[in-house]
VOPA-757186 format. One record per residue (C-alpha): residue number from 1; x, y, z. Coordinates in steps of 0.2 Angstrom, whole numbers, plus 5000, padded with zeros to 4 digits. Layout:
+-----+------+-------+------+
!   n ! east ! north !   up !
+-----+------+-------+------+
! NUM !    X !     Y !    Z !
...
+-----+------+-------+------+
***
This chain:
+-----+------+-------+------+
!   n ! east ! north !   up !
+-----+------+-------+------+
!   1 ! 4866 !  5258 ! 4978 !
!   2 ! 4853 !  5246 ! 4973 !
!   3 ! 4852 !  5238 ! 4992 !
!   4 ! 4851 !  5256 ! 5000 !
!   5 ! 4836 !  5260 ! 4985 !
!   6 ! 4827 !  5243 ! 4993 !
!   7 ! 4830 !  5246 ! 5011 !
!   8 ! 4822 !  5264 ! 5010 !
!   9 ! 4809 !  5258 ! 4998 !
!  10 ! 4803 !  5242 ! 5008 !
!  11 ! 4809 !  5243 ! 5027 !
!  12 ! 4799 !  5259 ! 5035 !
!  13 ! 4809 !  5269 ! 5048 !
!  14 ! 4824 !  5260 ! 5041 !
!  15 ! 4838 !  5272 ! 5051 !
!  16 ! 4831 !  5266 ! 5066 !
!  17 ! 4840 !  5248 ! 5067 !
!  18 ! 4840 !  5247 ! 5087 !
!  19 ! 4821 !  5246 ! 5086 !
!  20 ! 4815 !  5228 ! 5083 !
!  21 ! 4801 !  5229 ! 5072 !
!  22 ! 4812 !  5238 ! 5062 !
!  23 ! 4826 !  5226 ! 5061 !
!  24 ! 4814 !  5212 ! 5058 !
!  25 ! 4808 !  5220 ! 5044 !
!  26 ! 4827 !  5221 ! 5037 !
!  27 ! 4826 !  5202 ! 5038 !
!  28 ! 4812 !  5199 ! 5030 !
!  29 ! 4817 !  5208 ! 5016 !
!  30 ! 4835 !  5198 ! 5015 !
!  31 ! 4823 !  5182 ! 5016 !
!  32 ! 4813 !  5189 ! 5001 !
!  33 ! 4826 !  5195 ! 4989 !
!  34 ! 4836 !  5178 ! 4994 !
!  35 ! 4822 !  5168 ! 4988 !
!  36 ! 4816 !  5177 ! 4972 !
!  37 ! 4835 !  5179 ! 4967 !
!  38 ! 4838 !  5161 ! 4971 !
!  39 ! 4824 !  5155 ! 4963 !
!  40 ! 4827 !  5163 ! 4946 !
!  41 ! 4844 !  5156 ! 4947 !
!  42 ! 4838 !  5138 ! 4952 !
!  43 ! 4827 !  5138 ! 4936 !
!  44 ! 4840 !  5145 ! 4923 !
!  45 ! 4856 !  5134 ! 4929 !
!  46 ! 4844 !  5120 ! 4930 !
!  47 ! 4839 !  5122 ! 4913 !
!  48 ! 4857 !  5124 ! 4907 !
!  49 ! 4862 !  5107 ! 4916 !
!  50 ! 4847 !  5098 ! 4908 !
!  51 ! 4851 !  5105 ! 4891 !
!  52 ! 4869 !  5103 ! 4892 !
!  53 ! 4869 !  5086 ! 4904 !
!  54 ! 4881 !  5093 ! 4916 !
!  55 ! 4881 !  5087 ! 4933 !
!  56 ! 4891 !  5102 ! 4938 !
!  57 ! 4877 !  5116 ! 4933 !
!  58 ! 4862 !  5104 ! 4941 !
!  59 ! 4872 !  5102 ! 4957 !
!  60 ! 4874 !  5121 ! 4958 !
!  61 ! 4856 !  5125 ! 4950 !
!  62 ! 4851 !  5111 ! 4968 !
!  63 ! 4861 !  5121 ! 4977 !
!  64 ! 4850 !  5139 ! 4973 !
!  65 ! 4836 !  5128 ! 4979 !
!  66 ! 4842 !  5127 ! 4994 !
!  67 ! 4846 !  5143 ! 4995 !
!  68 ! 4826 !  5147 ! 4992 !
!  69 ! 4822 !  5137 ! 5008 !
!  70 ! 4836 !  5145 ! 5017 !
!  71 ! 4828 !  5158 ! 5015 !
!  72 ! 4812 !  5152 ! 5019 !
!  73 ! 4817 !  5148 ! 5036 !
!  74 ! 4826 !  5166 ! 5041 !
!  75 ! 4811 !  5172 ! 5037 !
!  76 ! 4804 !  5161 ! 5048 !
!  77 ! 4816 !  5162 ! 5063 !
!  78 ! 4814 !  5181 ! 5061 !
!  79 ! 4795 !  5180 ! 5064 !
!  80 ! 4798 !  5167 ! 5079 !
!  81 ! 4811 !  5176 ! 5087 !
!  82 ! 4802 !  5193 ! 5086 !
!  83 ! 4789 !  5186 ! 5100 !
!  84 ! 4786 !  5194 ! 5114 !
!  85 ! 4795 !  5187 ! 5133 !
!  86 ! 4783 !  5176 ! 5140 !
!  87 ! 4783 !  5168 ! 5158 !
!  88 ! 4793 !  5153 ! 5153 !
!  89 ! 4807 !  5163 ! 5141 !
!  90 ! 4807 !  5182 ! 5150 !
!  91 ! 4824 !  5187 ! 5139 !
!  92 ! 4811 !  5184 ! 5124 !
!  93 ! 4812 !  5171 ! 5111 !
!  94 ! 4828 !  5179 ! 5101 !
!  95 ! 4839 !  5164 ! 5101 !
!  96 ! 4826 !  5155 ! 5087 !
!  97 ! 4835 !  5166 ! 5074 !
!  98 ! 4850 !  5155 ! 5079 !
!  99 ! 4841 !  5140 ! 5077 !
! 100 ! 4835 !  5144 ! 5061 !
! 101 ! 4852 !  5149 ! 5054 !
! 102 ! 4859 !  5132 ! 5061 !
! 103 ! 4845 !  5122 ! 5052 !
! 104 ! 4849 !  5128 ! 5035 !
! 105 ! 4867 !  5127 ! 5039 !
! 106 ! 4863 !  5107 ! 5041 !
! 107 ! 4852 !  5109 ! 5023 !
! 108 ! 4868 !  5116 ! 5016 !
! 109 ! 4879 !  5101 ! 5024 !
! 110 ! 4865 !  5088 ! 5016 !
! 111 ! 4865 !  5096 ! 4999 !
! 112 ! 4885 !  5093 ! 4999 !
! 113 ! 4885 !  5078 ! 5004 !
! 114 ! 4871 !  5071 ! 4988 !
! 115 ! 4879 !  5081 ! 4976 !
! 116 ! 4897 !  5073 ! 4981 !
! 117 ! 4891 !  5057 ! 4979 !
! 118 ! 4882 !  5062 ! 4962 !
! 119 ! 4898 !  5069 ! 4957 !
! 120 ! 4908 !  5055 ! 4960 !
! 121 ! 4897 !  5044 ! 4949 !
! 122 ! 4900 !  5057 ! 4936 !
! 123 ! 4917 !  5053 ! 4935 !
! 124 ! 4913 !  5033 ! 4935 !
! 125 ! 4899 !  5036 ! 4921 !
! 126 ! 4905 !  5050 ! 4911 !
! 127 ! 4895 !  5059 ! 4896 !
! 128 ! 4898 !  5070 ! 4883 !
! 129 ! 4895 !  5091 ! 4887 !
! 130 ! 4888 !  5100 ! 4874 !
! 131 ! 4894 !  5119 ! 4875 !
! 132 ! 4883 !  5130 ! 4871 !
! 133 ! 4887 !  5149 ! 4871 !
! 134 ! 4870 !  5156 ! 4877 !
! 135 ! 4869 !  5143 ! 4892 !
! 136 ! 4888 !  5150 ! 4896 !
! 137 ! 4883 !  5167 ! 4895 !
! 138 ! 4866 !  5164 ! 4908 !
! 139 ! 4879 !  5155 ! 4919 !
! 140 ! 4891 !  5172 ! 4919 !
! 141 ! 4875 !  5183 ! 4923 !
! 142 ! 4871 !  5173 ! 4938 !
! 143 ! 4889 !  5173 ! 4945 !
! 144 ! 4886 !  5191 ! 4943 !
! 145 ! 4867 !  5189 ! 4955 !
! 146 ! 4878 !  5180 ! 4966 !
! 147 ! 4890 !  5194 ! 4969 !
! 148 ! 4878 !  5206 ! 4972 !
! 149 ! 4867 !  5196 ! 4985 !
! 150 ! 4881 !  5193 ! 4994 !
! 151 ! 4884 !  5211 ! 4996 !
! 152 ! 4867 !  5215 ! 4998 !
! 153 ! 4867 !  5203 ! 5013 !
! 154 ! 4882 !  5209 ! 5020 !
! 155 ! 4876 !  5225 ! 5017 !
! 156 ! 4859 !  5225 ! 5029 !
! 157 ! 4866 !  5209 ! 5040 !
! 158 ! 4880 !  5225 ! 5046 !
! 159 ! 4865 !  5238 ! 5048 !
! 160 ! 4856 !  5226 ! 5061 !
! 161 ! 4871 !  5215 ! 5069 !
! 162 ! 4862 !  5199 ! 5062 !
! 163 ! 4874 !  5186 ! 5061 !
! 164 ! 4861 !  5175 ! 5050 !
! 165 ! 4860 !  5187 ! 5038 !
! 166 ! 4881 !  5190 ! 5036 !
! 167 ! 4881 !  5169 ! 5036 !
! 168 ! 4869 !  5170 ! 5018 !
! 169 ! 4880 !  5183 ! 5012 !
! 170 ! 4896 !  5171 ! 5015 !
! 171 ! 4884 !  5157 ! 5009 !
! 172 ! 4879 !  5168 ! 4992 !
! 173 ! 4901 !  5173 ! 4992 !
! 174 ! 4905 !  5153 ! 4989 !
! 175 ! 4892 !  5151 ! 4976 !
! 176 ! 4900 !  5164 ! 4967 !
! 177 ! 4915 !  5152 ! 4968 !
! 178 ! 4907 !  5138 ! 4962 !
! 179 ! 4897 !  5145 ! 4949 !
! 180 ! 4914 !  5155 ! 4941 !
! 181 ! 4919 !  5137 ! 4943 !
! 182 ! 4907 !  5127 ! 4933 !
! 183 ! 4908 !  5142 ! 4919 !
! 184 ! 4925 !  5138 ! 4919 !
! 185 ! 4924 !  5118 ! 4917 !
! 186 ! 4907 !  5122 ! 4906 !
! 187 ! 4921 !  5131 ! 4893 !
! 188 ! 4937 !  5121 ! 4895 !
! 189 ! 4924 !  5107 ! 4889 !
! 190 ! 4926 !  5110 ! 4874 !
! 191 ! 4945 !  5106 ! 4872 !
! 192 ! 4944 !  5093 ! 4885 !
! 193 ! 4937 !  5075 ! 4881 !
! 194 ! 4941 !  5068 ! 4898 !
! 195 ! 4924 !  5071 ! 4912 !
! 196 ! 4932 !  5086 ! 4920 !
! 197 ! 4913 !  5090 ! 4924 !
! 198 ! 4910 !  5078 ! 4938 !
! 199 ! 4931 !  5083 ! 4944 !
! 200 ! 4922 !  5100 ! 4946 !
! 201 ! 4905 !  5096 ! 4953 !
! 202 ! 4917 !  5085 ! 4967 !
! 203 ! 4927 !  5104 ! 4970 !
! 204 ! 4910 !  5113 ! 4970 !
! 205 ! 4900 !  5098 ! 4983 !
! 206 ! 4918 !  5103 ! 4993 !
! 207 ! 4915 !  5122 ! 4994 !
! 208 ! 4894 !  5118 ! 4999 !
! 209 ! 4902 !  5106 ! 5013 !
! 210 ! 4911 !  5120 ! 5019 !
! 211 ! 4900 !  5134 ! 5018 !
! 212 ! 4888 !  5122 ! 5030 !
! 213 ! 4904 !  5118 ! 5042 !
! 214 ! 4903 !  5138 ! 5042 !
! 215 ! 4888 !  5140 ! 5044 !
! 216 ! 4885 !  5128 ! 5059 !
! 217 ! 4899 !  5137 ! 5068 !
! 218 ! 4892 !  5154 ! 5066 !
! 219 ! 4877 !  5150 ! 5073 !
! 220 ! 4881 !  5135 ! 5087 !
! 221 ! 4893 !  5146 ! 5096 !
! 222 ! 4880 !  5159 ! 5102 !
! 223 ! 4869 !  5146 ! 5108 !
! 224 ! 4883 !  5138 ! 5117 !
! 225 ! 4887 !  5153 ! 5124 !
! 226 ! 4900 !  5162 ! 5115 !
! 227 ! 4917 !  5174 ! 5125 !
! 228 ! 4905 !  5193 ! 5122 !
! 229 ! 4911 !  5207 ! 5109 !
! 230 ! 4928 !  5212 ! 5119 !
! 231 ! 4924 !  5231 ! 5111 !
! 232 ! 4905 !  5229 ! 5119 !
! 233 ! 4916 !  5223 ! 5135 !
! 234 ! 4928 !  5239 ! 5134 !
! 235 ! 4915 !  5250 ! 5133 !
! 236 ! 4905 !  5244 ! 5145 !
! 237 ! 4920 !  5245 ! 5160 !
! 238 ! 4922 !  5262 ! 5153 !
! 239 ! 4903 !  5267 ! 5155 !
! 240 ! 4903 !  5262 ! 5172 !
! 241 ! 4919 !  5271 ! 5177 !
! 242 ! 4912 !  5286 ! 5172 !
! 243 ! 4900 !  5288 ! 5186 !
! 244 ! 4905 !  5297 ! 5203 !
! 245 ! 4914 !  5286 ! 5216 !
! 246 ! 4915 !  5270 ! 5207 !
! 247 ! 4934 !  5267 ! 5206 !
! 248 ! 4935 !  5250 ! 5201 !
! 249 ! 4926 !  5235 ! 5188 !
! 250 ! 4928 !  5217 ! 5187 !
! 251 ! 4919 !  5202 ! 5188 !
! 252 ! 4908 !  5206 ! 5171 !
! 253 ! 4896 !  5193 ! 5163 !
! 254 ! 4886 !  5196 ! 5148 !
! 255 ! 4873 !  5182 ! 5142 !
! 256 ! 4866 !  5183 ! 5124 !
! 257 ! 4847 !  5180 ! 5120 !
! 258 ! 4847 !  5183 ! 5103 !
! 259 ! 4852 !  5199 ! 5094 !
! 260 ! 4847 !  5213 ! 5106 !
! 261 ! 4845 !  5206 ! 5121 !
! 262 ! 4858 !  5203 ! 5132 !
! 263 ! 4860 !  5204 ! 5149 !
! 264 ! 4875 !  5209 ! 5161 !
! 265 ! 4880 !  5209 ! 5178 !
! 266 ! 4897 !  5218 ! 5184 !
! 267 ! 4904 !  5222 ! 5201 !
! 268 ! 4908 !  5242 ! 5206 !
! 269 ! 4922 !  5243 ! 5218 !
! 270 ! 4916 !  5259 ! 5230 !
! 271 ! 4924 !  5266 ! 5245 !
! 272 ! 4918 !  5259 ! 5260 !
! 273 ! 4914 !  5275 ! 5271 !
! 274 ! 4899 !  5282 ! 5258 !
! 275 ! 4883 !  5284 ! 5260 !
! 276 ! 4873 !  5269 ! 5257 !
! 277 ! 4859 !  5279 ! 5250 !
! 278 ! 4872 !  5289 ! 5240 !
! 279 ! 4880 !  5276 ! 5232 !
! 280 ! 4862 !  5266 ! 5228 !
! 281 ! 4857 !  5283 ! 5217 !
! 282 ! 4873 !  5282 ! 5210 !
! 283 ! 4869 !  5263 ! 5206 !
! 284 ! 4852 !  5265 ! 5197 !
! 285 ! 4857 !  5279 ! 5189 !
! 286 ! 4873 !  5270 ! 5180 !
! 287 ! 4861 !  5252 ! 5178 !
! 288 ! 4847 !  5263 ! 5171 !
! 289 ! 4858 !  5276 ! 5157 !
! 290 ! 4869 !  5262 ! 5151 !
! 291 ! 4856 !  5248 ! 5149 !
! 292 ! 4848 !  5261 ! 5138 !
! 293 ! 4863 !  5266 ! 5129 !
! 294 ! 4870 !  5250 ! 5126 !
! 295 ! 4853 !  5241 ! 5126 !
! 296 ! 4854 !  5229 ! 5137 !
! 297 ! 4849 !  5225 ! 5154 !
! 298 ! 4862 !  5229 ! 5166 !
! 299 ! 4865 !  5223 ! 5186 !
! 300 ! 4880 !  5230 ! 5196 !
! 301 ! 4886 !  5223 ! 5213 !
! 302 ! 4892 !  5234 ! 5223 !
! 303 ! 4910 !  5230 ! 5233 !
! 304 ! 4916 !  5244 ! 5247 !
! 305 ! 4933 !  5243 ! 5249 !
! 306 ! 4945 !  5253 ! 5260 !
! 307 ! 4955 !  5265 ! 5251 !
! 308 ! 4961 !  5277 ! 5265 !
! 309 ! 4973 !  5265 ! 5276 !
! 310 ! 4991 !  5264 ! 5275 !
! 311 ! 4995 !  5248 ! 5278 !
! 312 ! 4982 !  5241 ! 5268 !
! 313 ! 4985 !  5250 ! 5250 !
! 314 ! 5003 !  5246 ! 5256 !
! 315 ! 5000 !  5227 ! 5258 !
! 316 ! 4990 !  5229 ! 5241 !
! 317 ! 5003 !  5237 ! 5231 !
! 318 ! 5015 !  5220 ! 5237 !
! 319 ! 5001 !  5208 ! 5231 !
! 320 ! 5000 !  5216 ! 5214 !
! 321 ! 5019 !  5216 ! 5214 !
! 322 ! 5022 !  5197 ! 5219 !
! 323 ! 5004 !  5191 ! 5207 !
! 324 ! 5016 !  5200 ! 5193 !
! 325 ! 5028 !  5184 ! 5193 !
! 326 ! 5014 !  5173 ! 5189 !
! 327 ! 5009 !  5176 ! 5171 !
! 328 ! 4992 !  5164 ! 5173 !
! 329 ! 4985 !  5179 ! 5183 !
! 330 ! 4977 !  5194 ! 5174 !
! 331 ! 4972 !  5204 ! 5188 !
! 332 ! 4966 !  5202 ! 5205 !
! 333 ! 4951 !  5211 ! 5218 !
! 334 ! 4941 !  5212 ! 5231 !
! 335 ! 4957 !  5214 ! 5242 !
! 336 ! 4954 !  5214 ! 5261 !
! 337 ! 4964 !  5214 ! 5275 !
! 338 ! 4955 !  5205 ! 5292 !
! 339 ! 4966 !  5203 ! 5308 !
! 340 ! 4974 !  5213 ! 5324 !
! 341 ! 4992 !  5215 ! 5330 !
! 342 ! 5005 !  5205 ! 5317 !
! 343 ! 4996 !  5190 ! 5312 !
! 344 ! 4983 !  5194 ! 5297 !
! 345 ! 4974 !  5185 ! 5282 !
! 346 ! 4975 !  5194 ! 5266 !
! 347 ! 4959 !  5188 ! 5255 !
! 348 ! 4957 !  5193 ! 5238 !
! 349 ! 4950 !  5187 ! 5221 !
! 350 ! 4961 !  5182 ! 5206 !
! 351 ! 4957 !  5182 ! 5189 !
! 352 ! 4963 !  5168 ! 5177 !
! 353 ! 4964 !  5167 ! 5159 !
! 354 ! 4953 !  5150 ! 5149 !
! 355 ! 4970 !  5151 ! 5139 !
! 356 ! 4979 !  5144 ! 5153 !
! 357 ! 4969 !  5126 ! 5154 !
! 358 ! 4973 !  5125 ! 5174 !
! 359 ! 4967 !  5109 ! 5181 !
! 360 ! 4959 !  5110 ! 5200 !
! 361 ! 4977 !  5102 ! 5206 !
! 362 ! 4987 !  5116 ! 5195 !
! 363 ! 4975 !  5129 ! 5202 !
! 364 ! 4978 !  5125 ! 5222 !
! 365 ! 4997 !  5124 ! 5216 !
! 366 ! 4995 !  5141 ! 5210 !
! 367 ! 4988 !  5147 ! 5224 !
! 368 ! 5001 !  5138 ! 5236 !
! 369 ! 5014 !  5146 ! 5227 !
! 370 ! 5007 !  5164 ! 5226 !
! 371 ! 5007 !  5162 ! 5249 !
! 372 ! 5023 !  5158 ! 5247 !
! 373 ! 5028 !  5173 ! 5239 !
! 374 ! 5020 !  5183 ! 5250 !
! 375 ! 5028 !  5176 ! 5266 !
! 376 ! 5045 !  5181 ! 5261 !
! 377 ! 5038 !  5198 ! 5264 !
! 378 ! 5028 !  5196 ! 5278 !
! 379 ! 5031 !  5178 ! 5286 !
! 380 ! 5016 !  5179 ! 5296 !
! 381 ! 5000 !  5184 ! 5285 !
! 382 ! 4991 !  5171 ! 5276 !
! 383 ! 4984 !  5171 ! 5261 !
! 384 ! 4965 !  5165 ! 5256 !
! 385 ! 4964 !  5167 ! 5238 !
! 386 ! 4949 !  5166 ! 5227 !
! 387 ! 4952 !  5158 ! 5207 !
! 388 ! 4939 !  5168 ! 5194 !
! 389 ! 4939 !  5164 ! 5176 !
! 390 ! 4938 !  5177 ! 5165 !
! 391 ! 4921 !  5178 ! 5156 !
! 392 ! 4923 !  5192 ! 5147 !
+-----+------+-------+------+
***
């Protein structure tokens, strides 16, 4: 309830989260309320650590303050990926709020690393905790901070698709972890004389180090150029199907540029005997409604194929038939059929799974193999075959 009383109170036009000004203003605000929540906490479990001399609470009141400048920086990346395409970046700036996201995750990686070693010499040098209920109690309230940031930045990274945002709430979910931790070793200090505090600080520098392996992970892989949402690749085969005379899809590539801006390309099969001024209306039309629908910048290739000759769909149908023995193969296109009299070449497209690993030898063997399956049928056509990967 709170986090839908903040987004109507601070982000204007909030219901429209496909406009950008209006999800930039979403991540400003998560920047914000990350760094005023983190802060508070950074300044109350740091108190508690110095008052109590537990490495535990200070290496968790360290890592709030890194959470401050974590949030520092998706502000930042926010701002710099909201500017405008420019002639050296035309797909806009949108990929700095990877960046961004990838710098803290190294932040993170850093403050788990100090606080392992700092933890470690906890255990070597041990002191004495002193319990005190009222530091326990501020420990429980931020734990309960905690929980509700990490559901706040769930809550607004799900409204705008911002994988920086759903990172800080899995960030905010493992401080919640170590925090109920420390509480924990805080209490059982009492009854326990050996320094479980630095044990615990070790668990806690442990879950940090993992949240920045998660973190890195989250935000390399669309800068590498991650496999696209297979629901946004679905519906985008669909979309294009739906327009008149386009009877076949494939070849689809989608390219992130940051949240919002992608860009596709997809081949249309069409029958070869239309208009080509028919089939080009049909064309803009389909590139122009779905670009807007599913915003993004679409291209489609167009591919006329015949679909009116006997001996051609018959010679398809048998391809499809013999490609079924070979389970590397996921689907096949572009089919042609070029010759006179007995002697013809069969050319098509196949499409192979990443899954399979084939290497450039394995792939000719596959191709070998798939002419002679088609031989037994028909000894004298040939076979020239085309390997595609499956991008999407």
């Amino acid at each position: 309830m709170l986090s839908k009383l903040l987004v109507i109170k601070f982000v204007k036009g909030y219901e429209n989260t496909n406009d950008h000004k209006v999800r930039d203003s979403y991540g400003y605000l998560g920047g914000i309320v990350g760094i005023i929540v983190n802060l508070i906490l950074f300044l109350i479990k740091l108190s508690i650590g110095l008052f109590v001399k537990s490495i535990a609470v200070t290496a968790d009141a360290f890592n709030n303050l890194s959470d401050v400048l974590s949030s520092v920086i998706t502000i930042a990346g926010f701002k710099l990926a909201s500017k405008p395409a420019d002639e050296e970046h035309p797909f806009g700036h949108g990929r700095i709020e990877y960046i961004s996201g990838l710098i803290v995750a190294f932040m993170v990686l850093m403050v788990g690393v100090e606080f392992t070693k700092s933890s470690f010499n906890k255990i070597m040098n041990p002191e004495k905790i002193n319990f005190q209920l009222i530091p326990f109690i501020l420990l429980l309230i931020s734990v309960g901070a905690k929980i509700w940031l990490s559901k706040f930045n769930k809550y607004i990274g799900e409204k705008i698709n911002s994988s920086a945002l759903q990172a800080s709430s899995l960030d905010a979910l493992t401080d919640v972890i170590s925090s109920s931790t420390v509480a924990f070793s805080l209490l059982l200090s009492k009854w326990i004389s050996f320094p479980i505090d630095g044990y615990v600080g070790i668990v806690i520098s442990l879950f940090i180090l993992y949240s920045g392996y998660s973190l890195i992970k989250d935000t390399i892989n669309p800068l590498l150029g991650e496999a696209p949402d297979p629901e946004l690749v679905e519906e985008l085969k669909n979309e294009v199907l739906k327009y008149e005379n386009i009877i076949g899809v494939h070849d689809l590539i989608i390219h992130n540029y940051g949240p919002g801006r992608r860009m596709a390309s997809i081949h249309a099969e069409v029958p070869y005997d239309i208009s080509i001024v028919k089939i080009h209306e049909i064309i803009d039309k389909a590139e122009n409604e779905i670009s807007k629908n599913l915003d993004l910048f679409l291209v489609i290739h167009m591919d006329p194929i015949n679909t009116d000759d006997e001996e051609i769909n018959k010679a398809r149908i048998e391809v499809g038939t013999v490609l079924g023995k070979f389970p590397q193969v996921k689907s096949f296109h572009d089919f042609r059929m070029v010759g006179d009299g007995e002697y013809k070449n069969l050319i098509f497209d196949i499409v192979i799974d990443f899954s399979s690993k084939l290497t450039l030898k394995d792939e000719e063997n596959l191709k070998t193999n798939i002419d002679k399956e088609l031989k037994k049928i028909h000894p004298l056509y040939n076979s020239l075959i085309t390997i595609d990967k499956a991008y999407s």
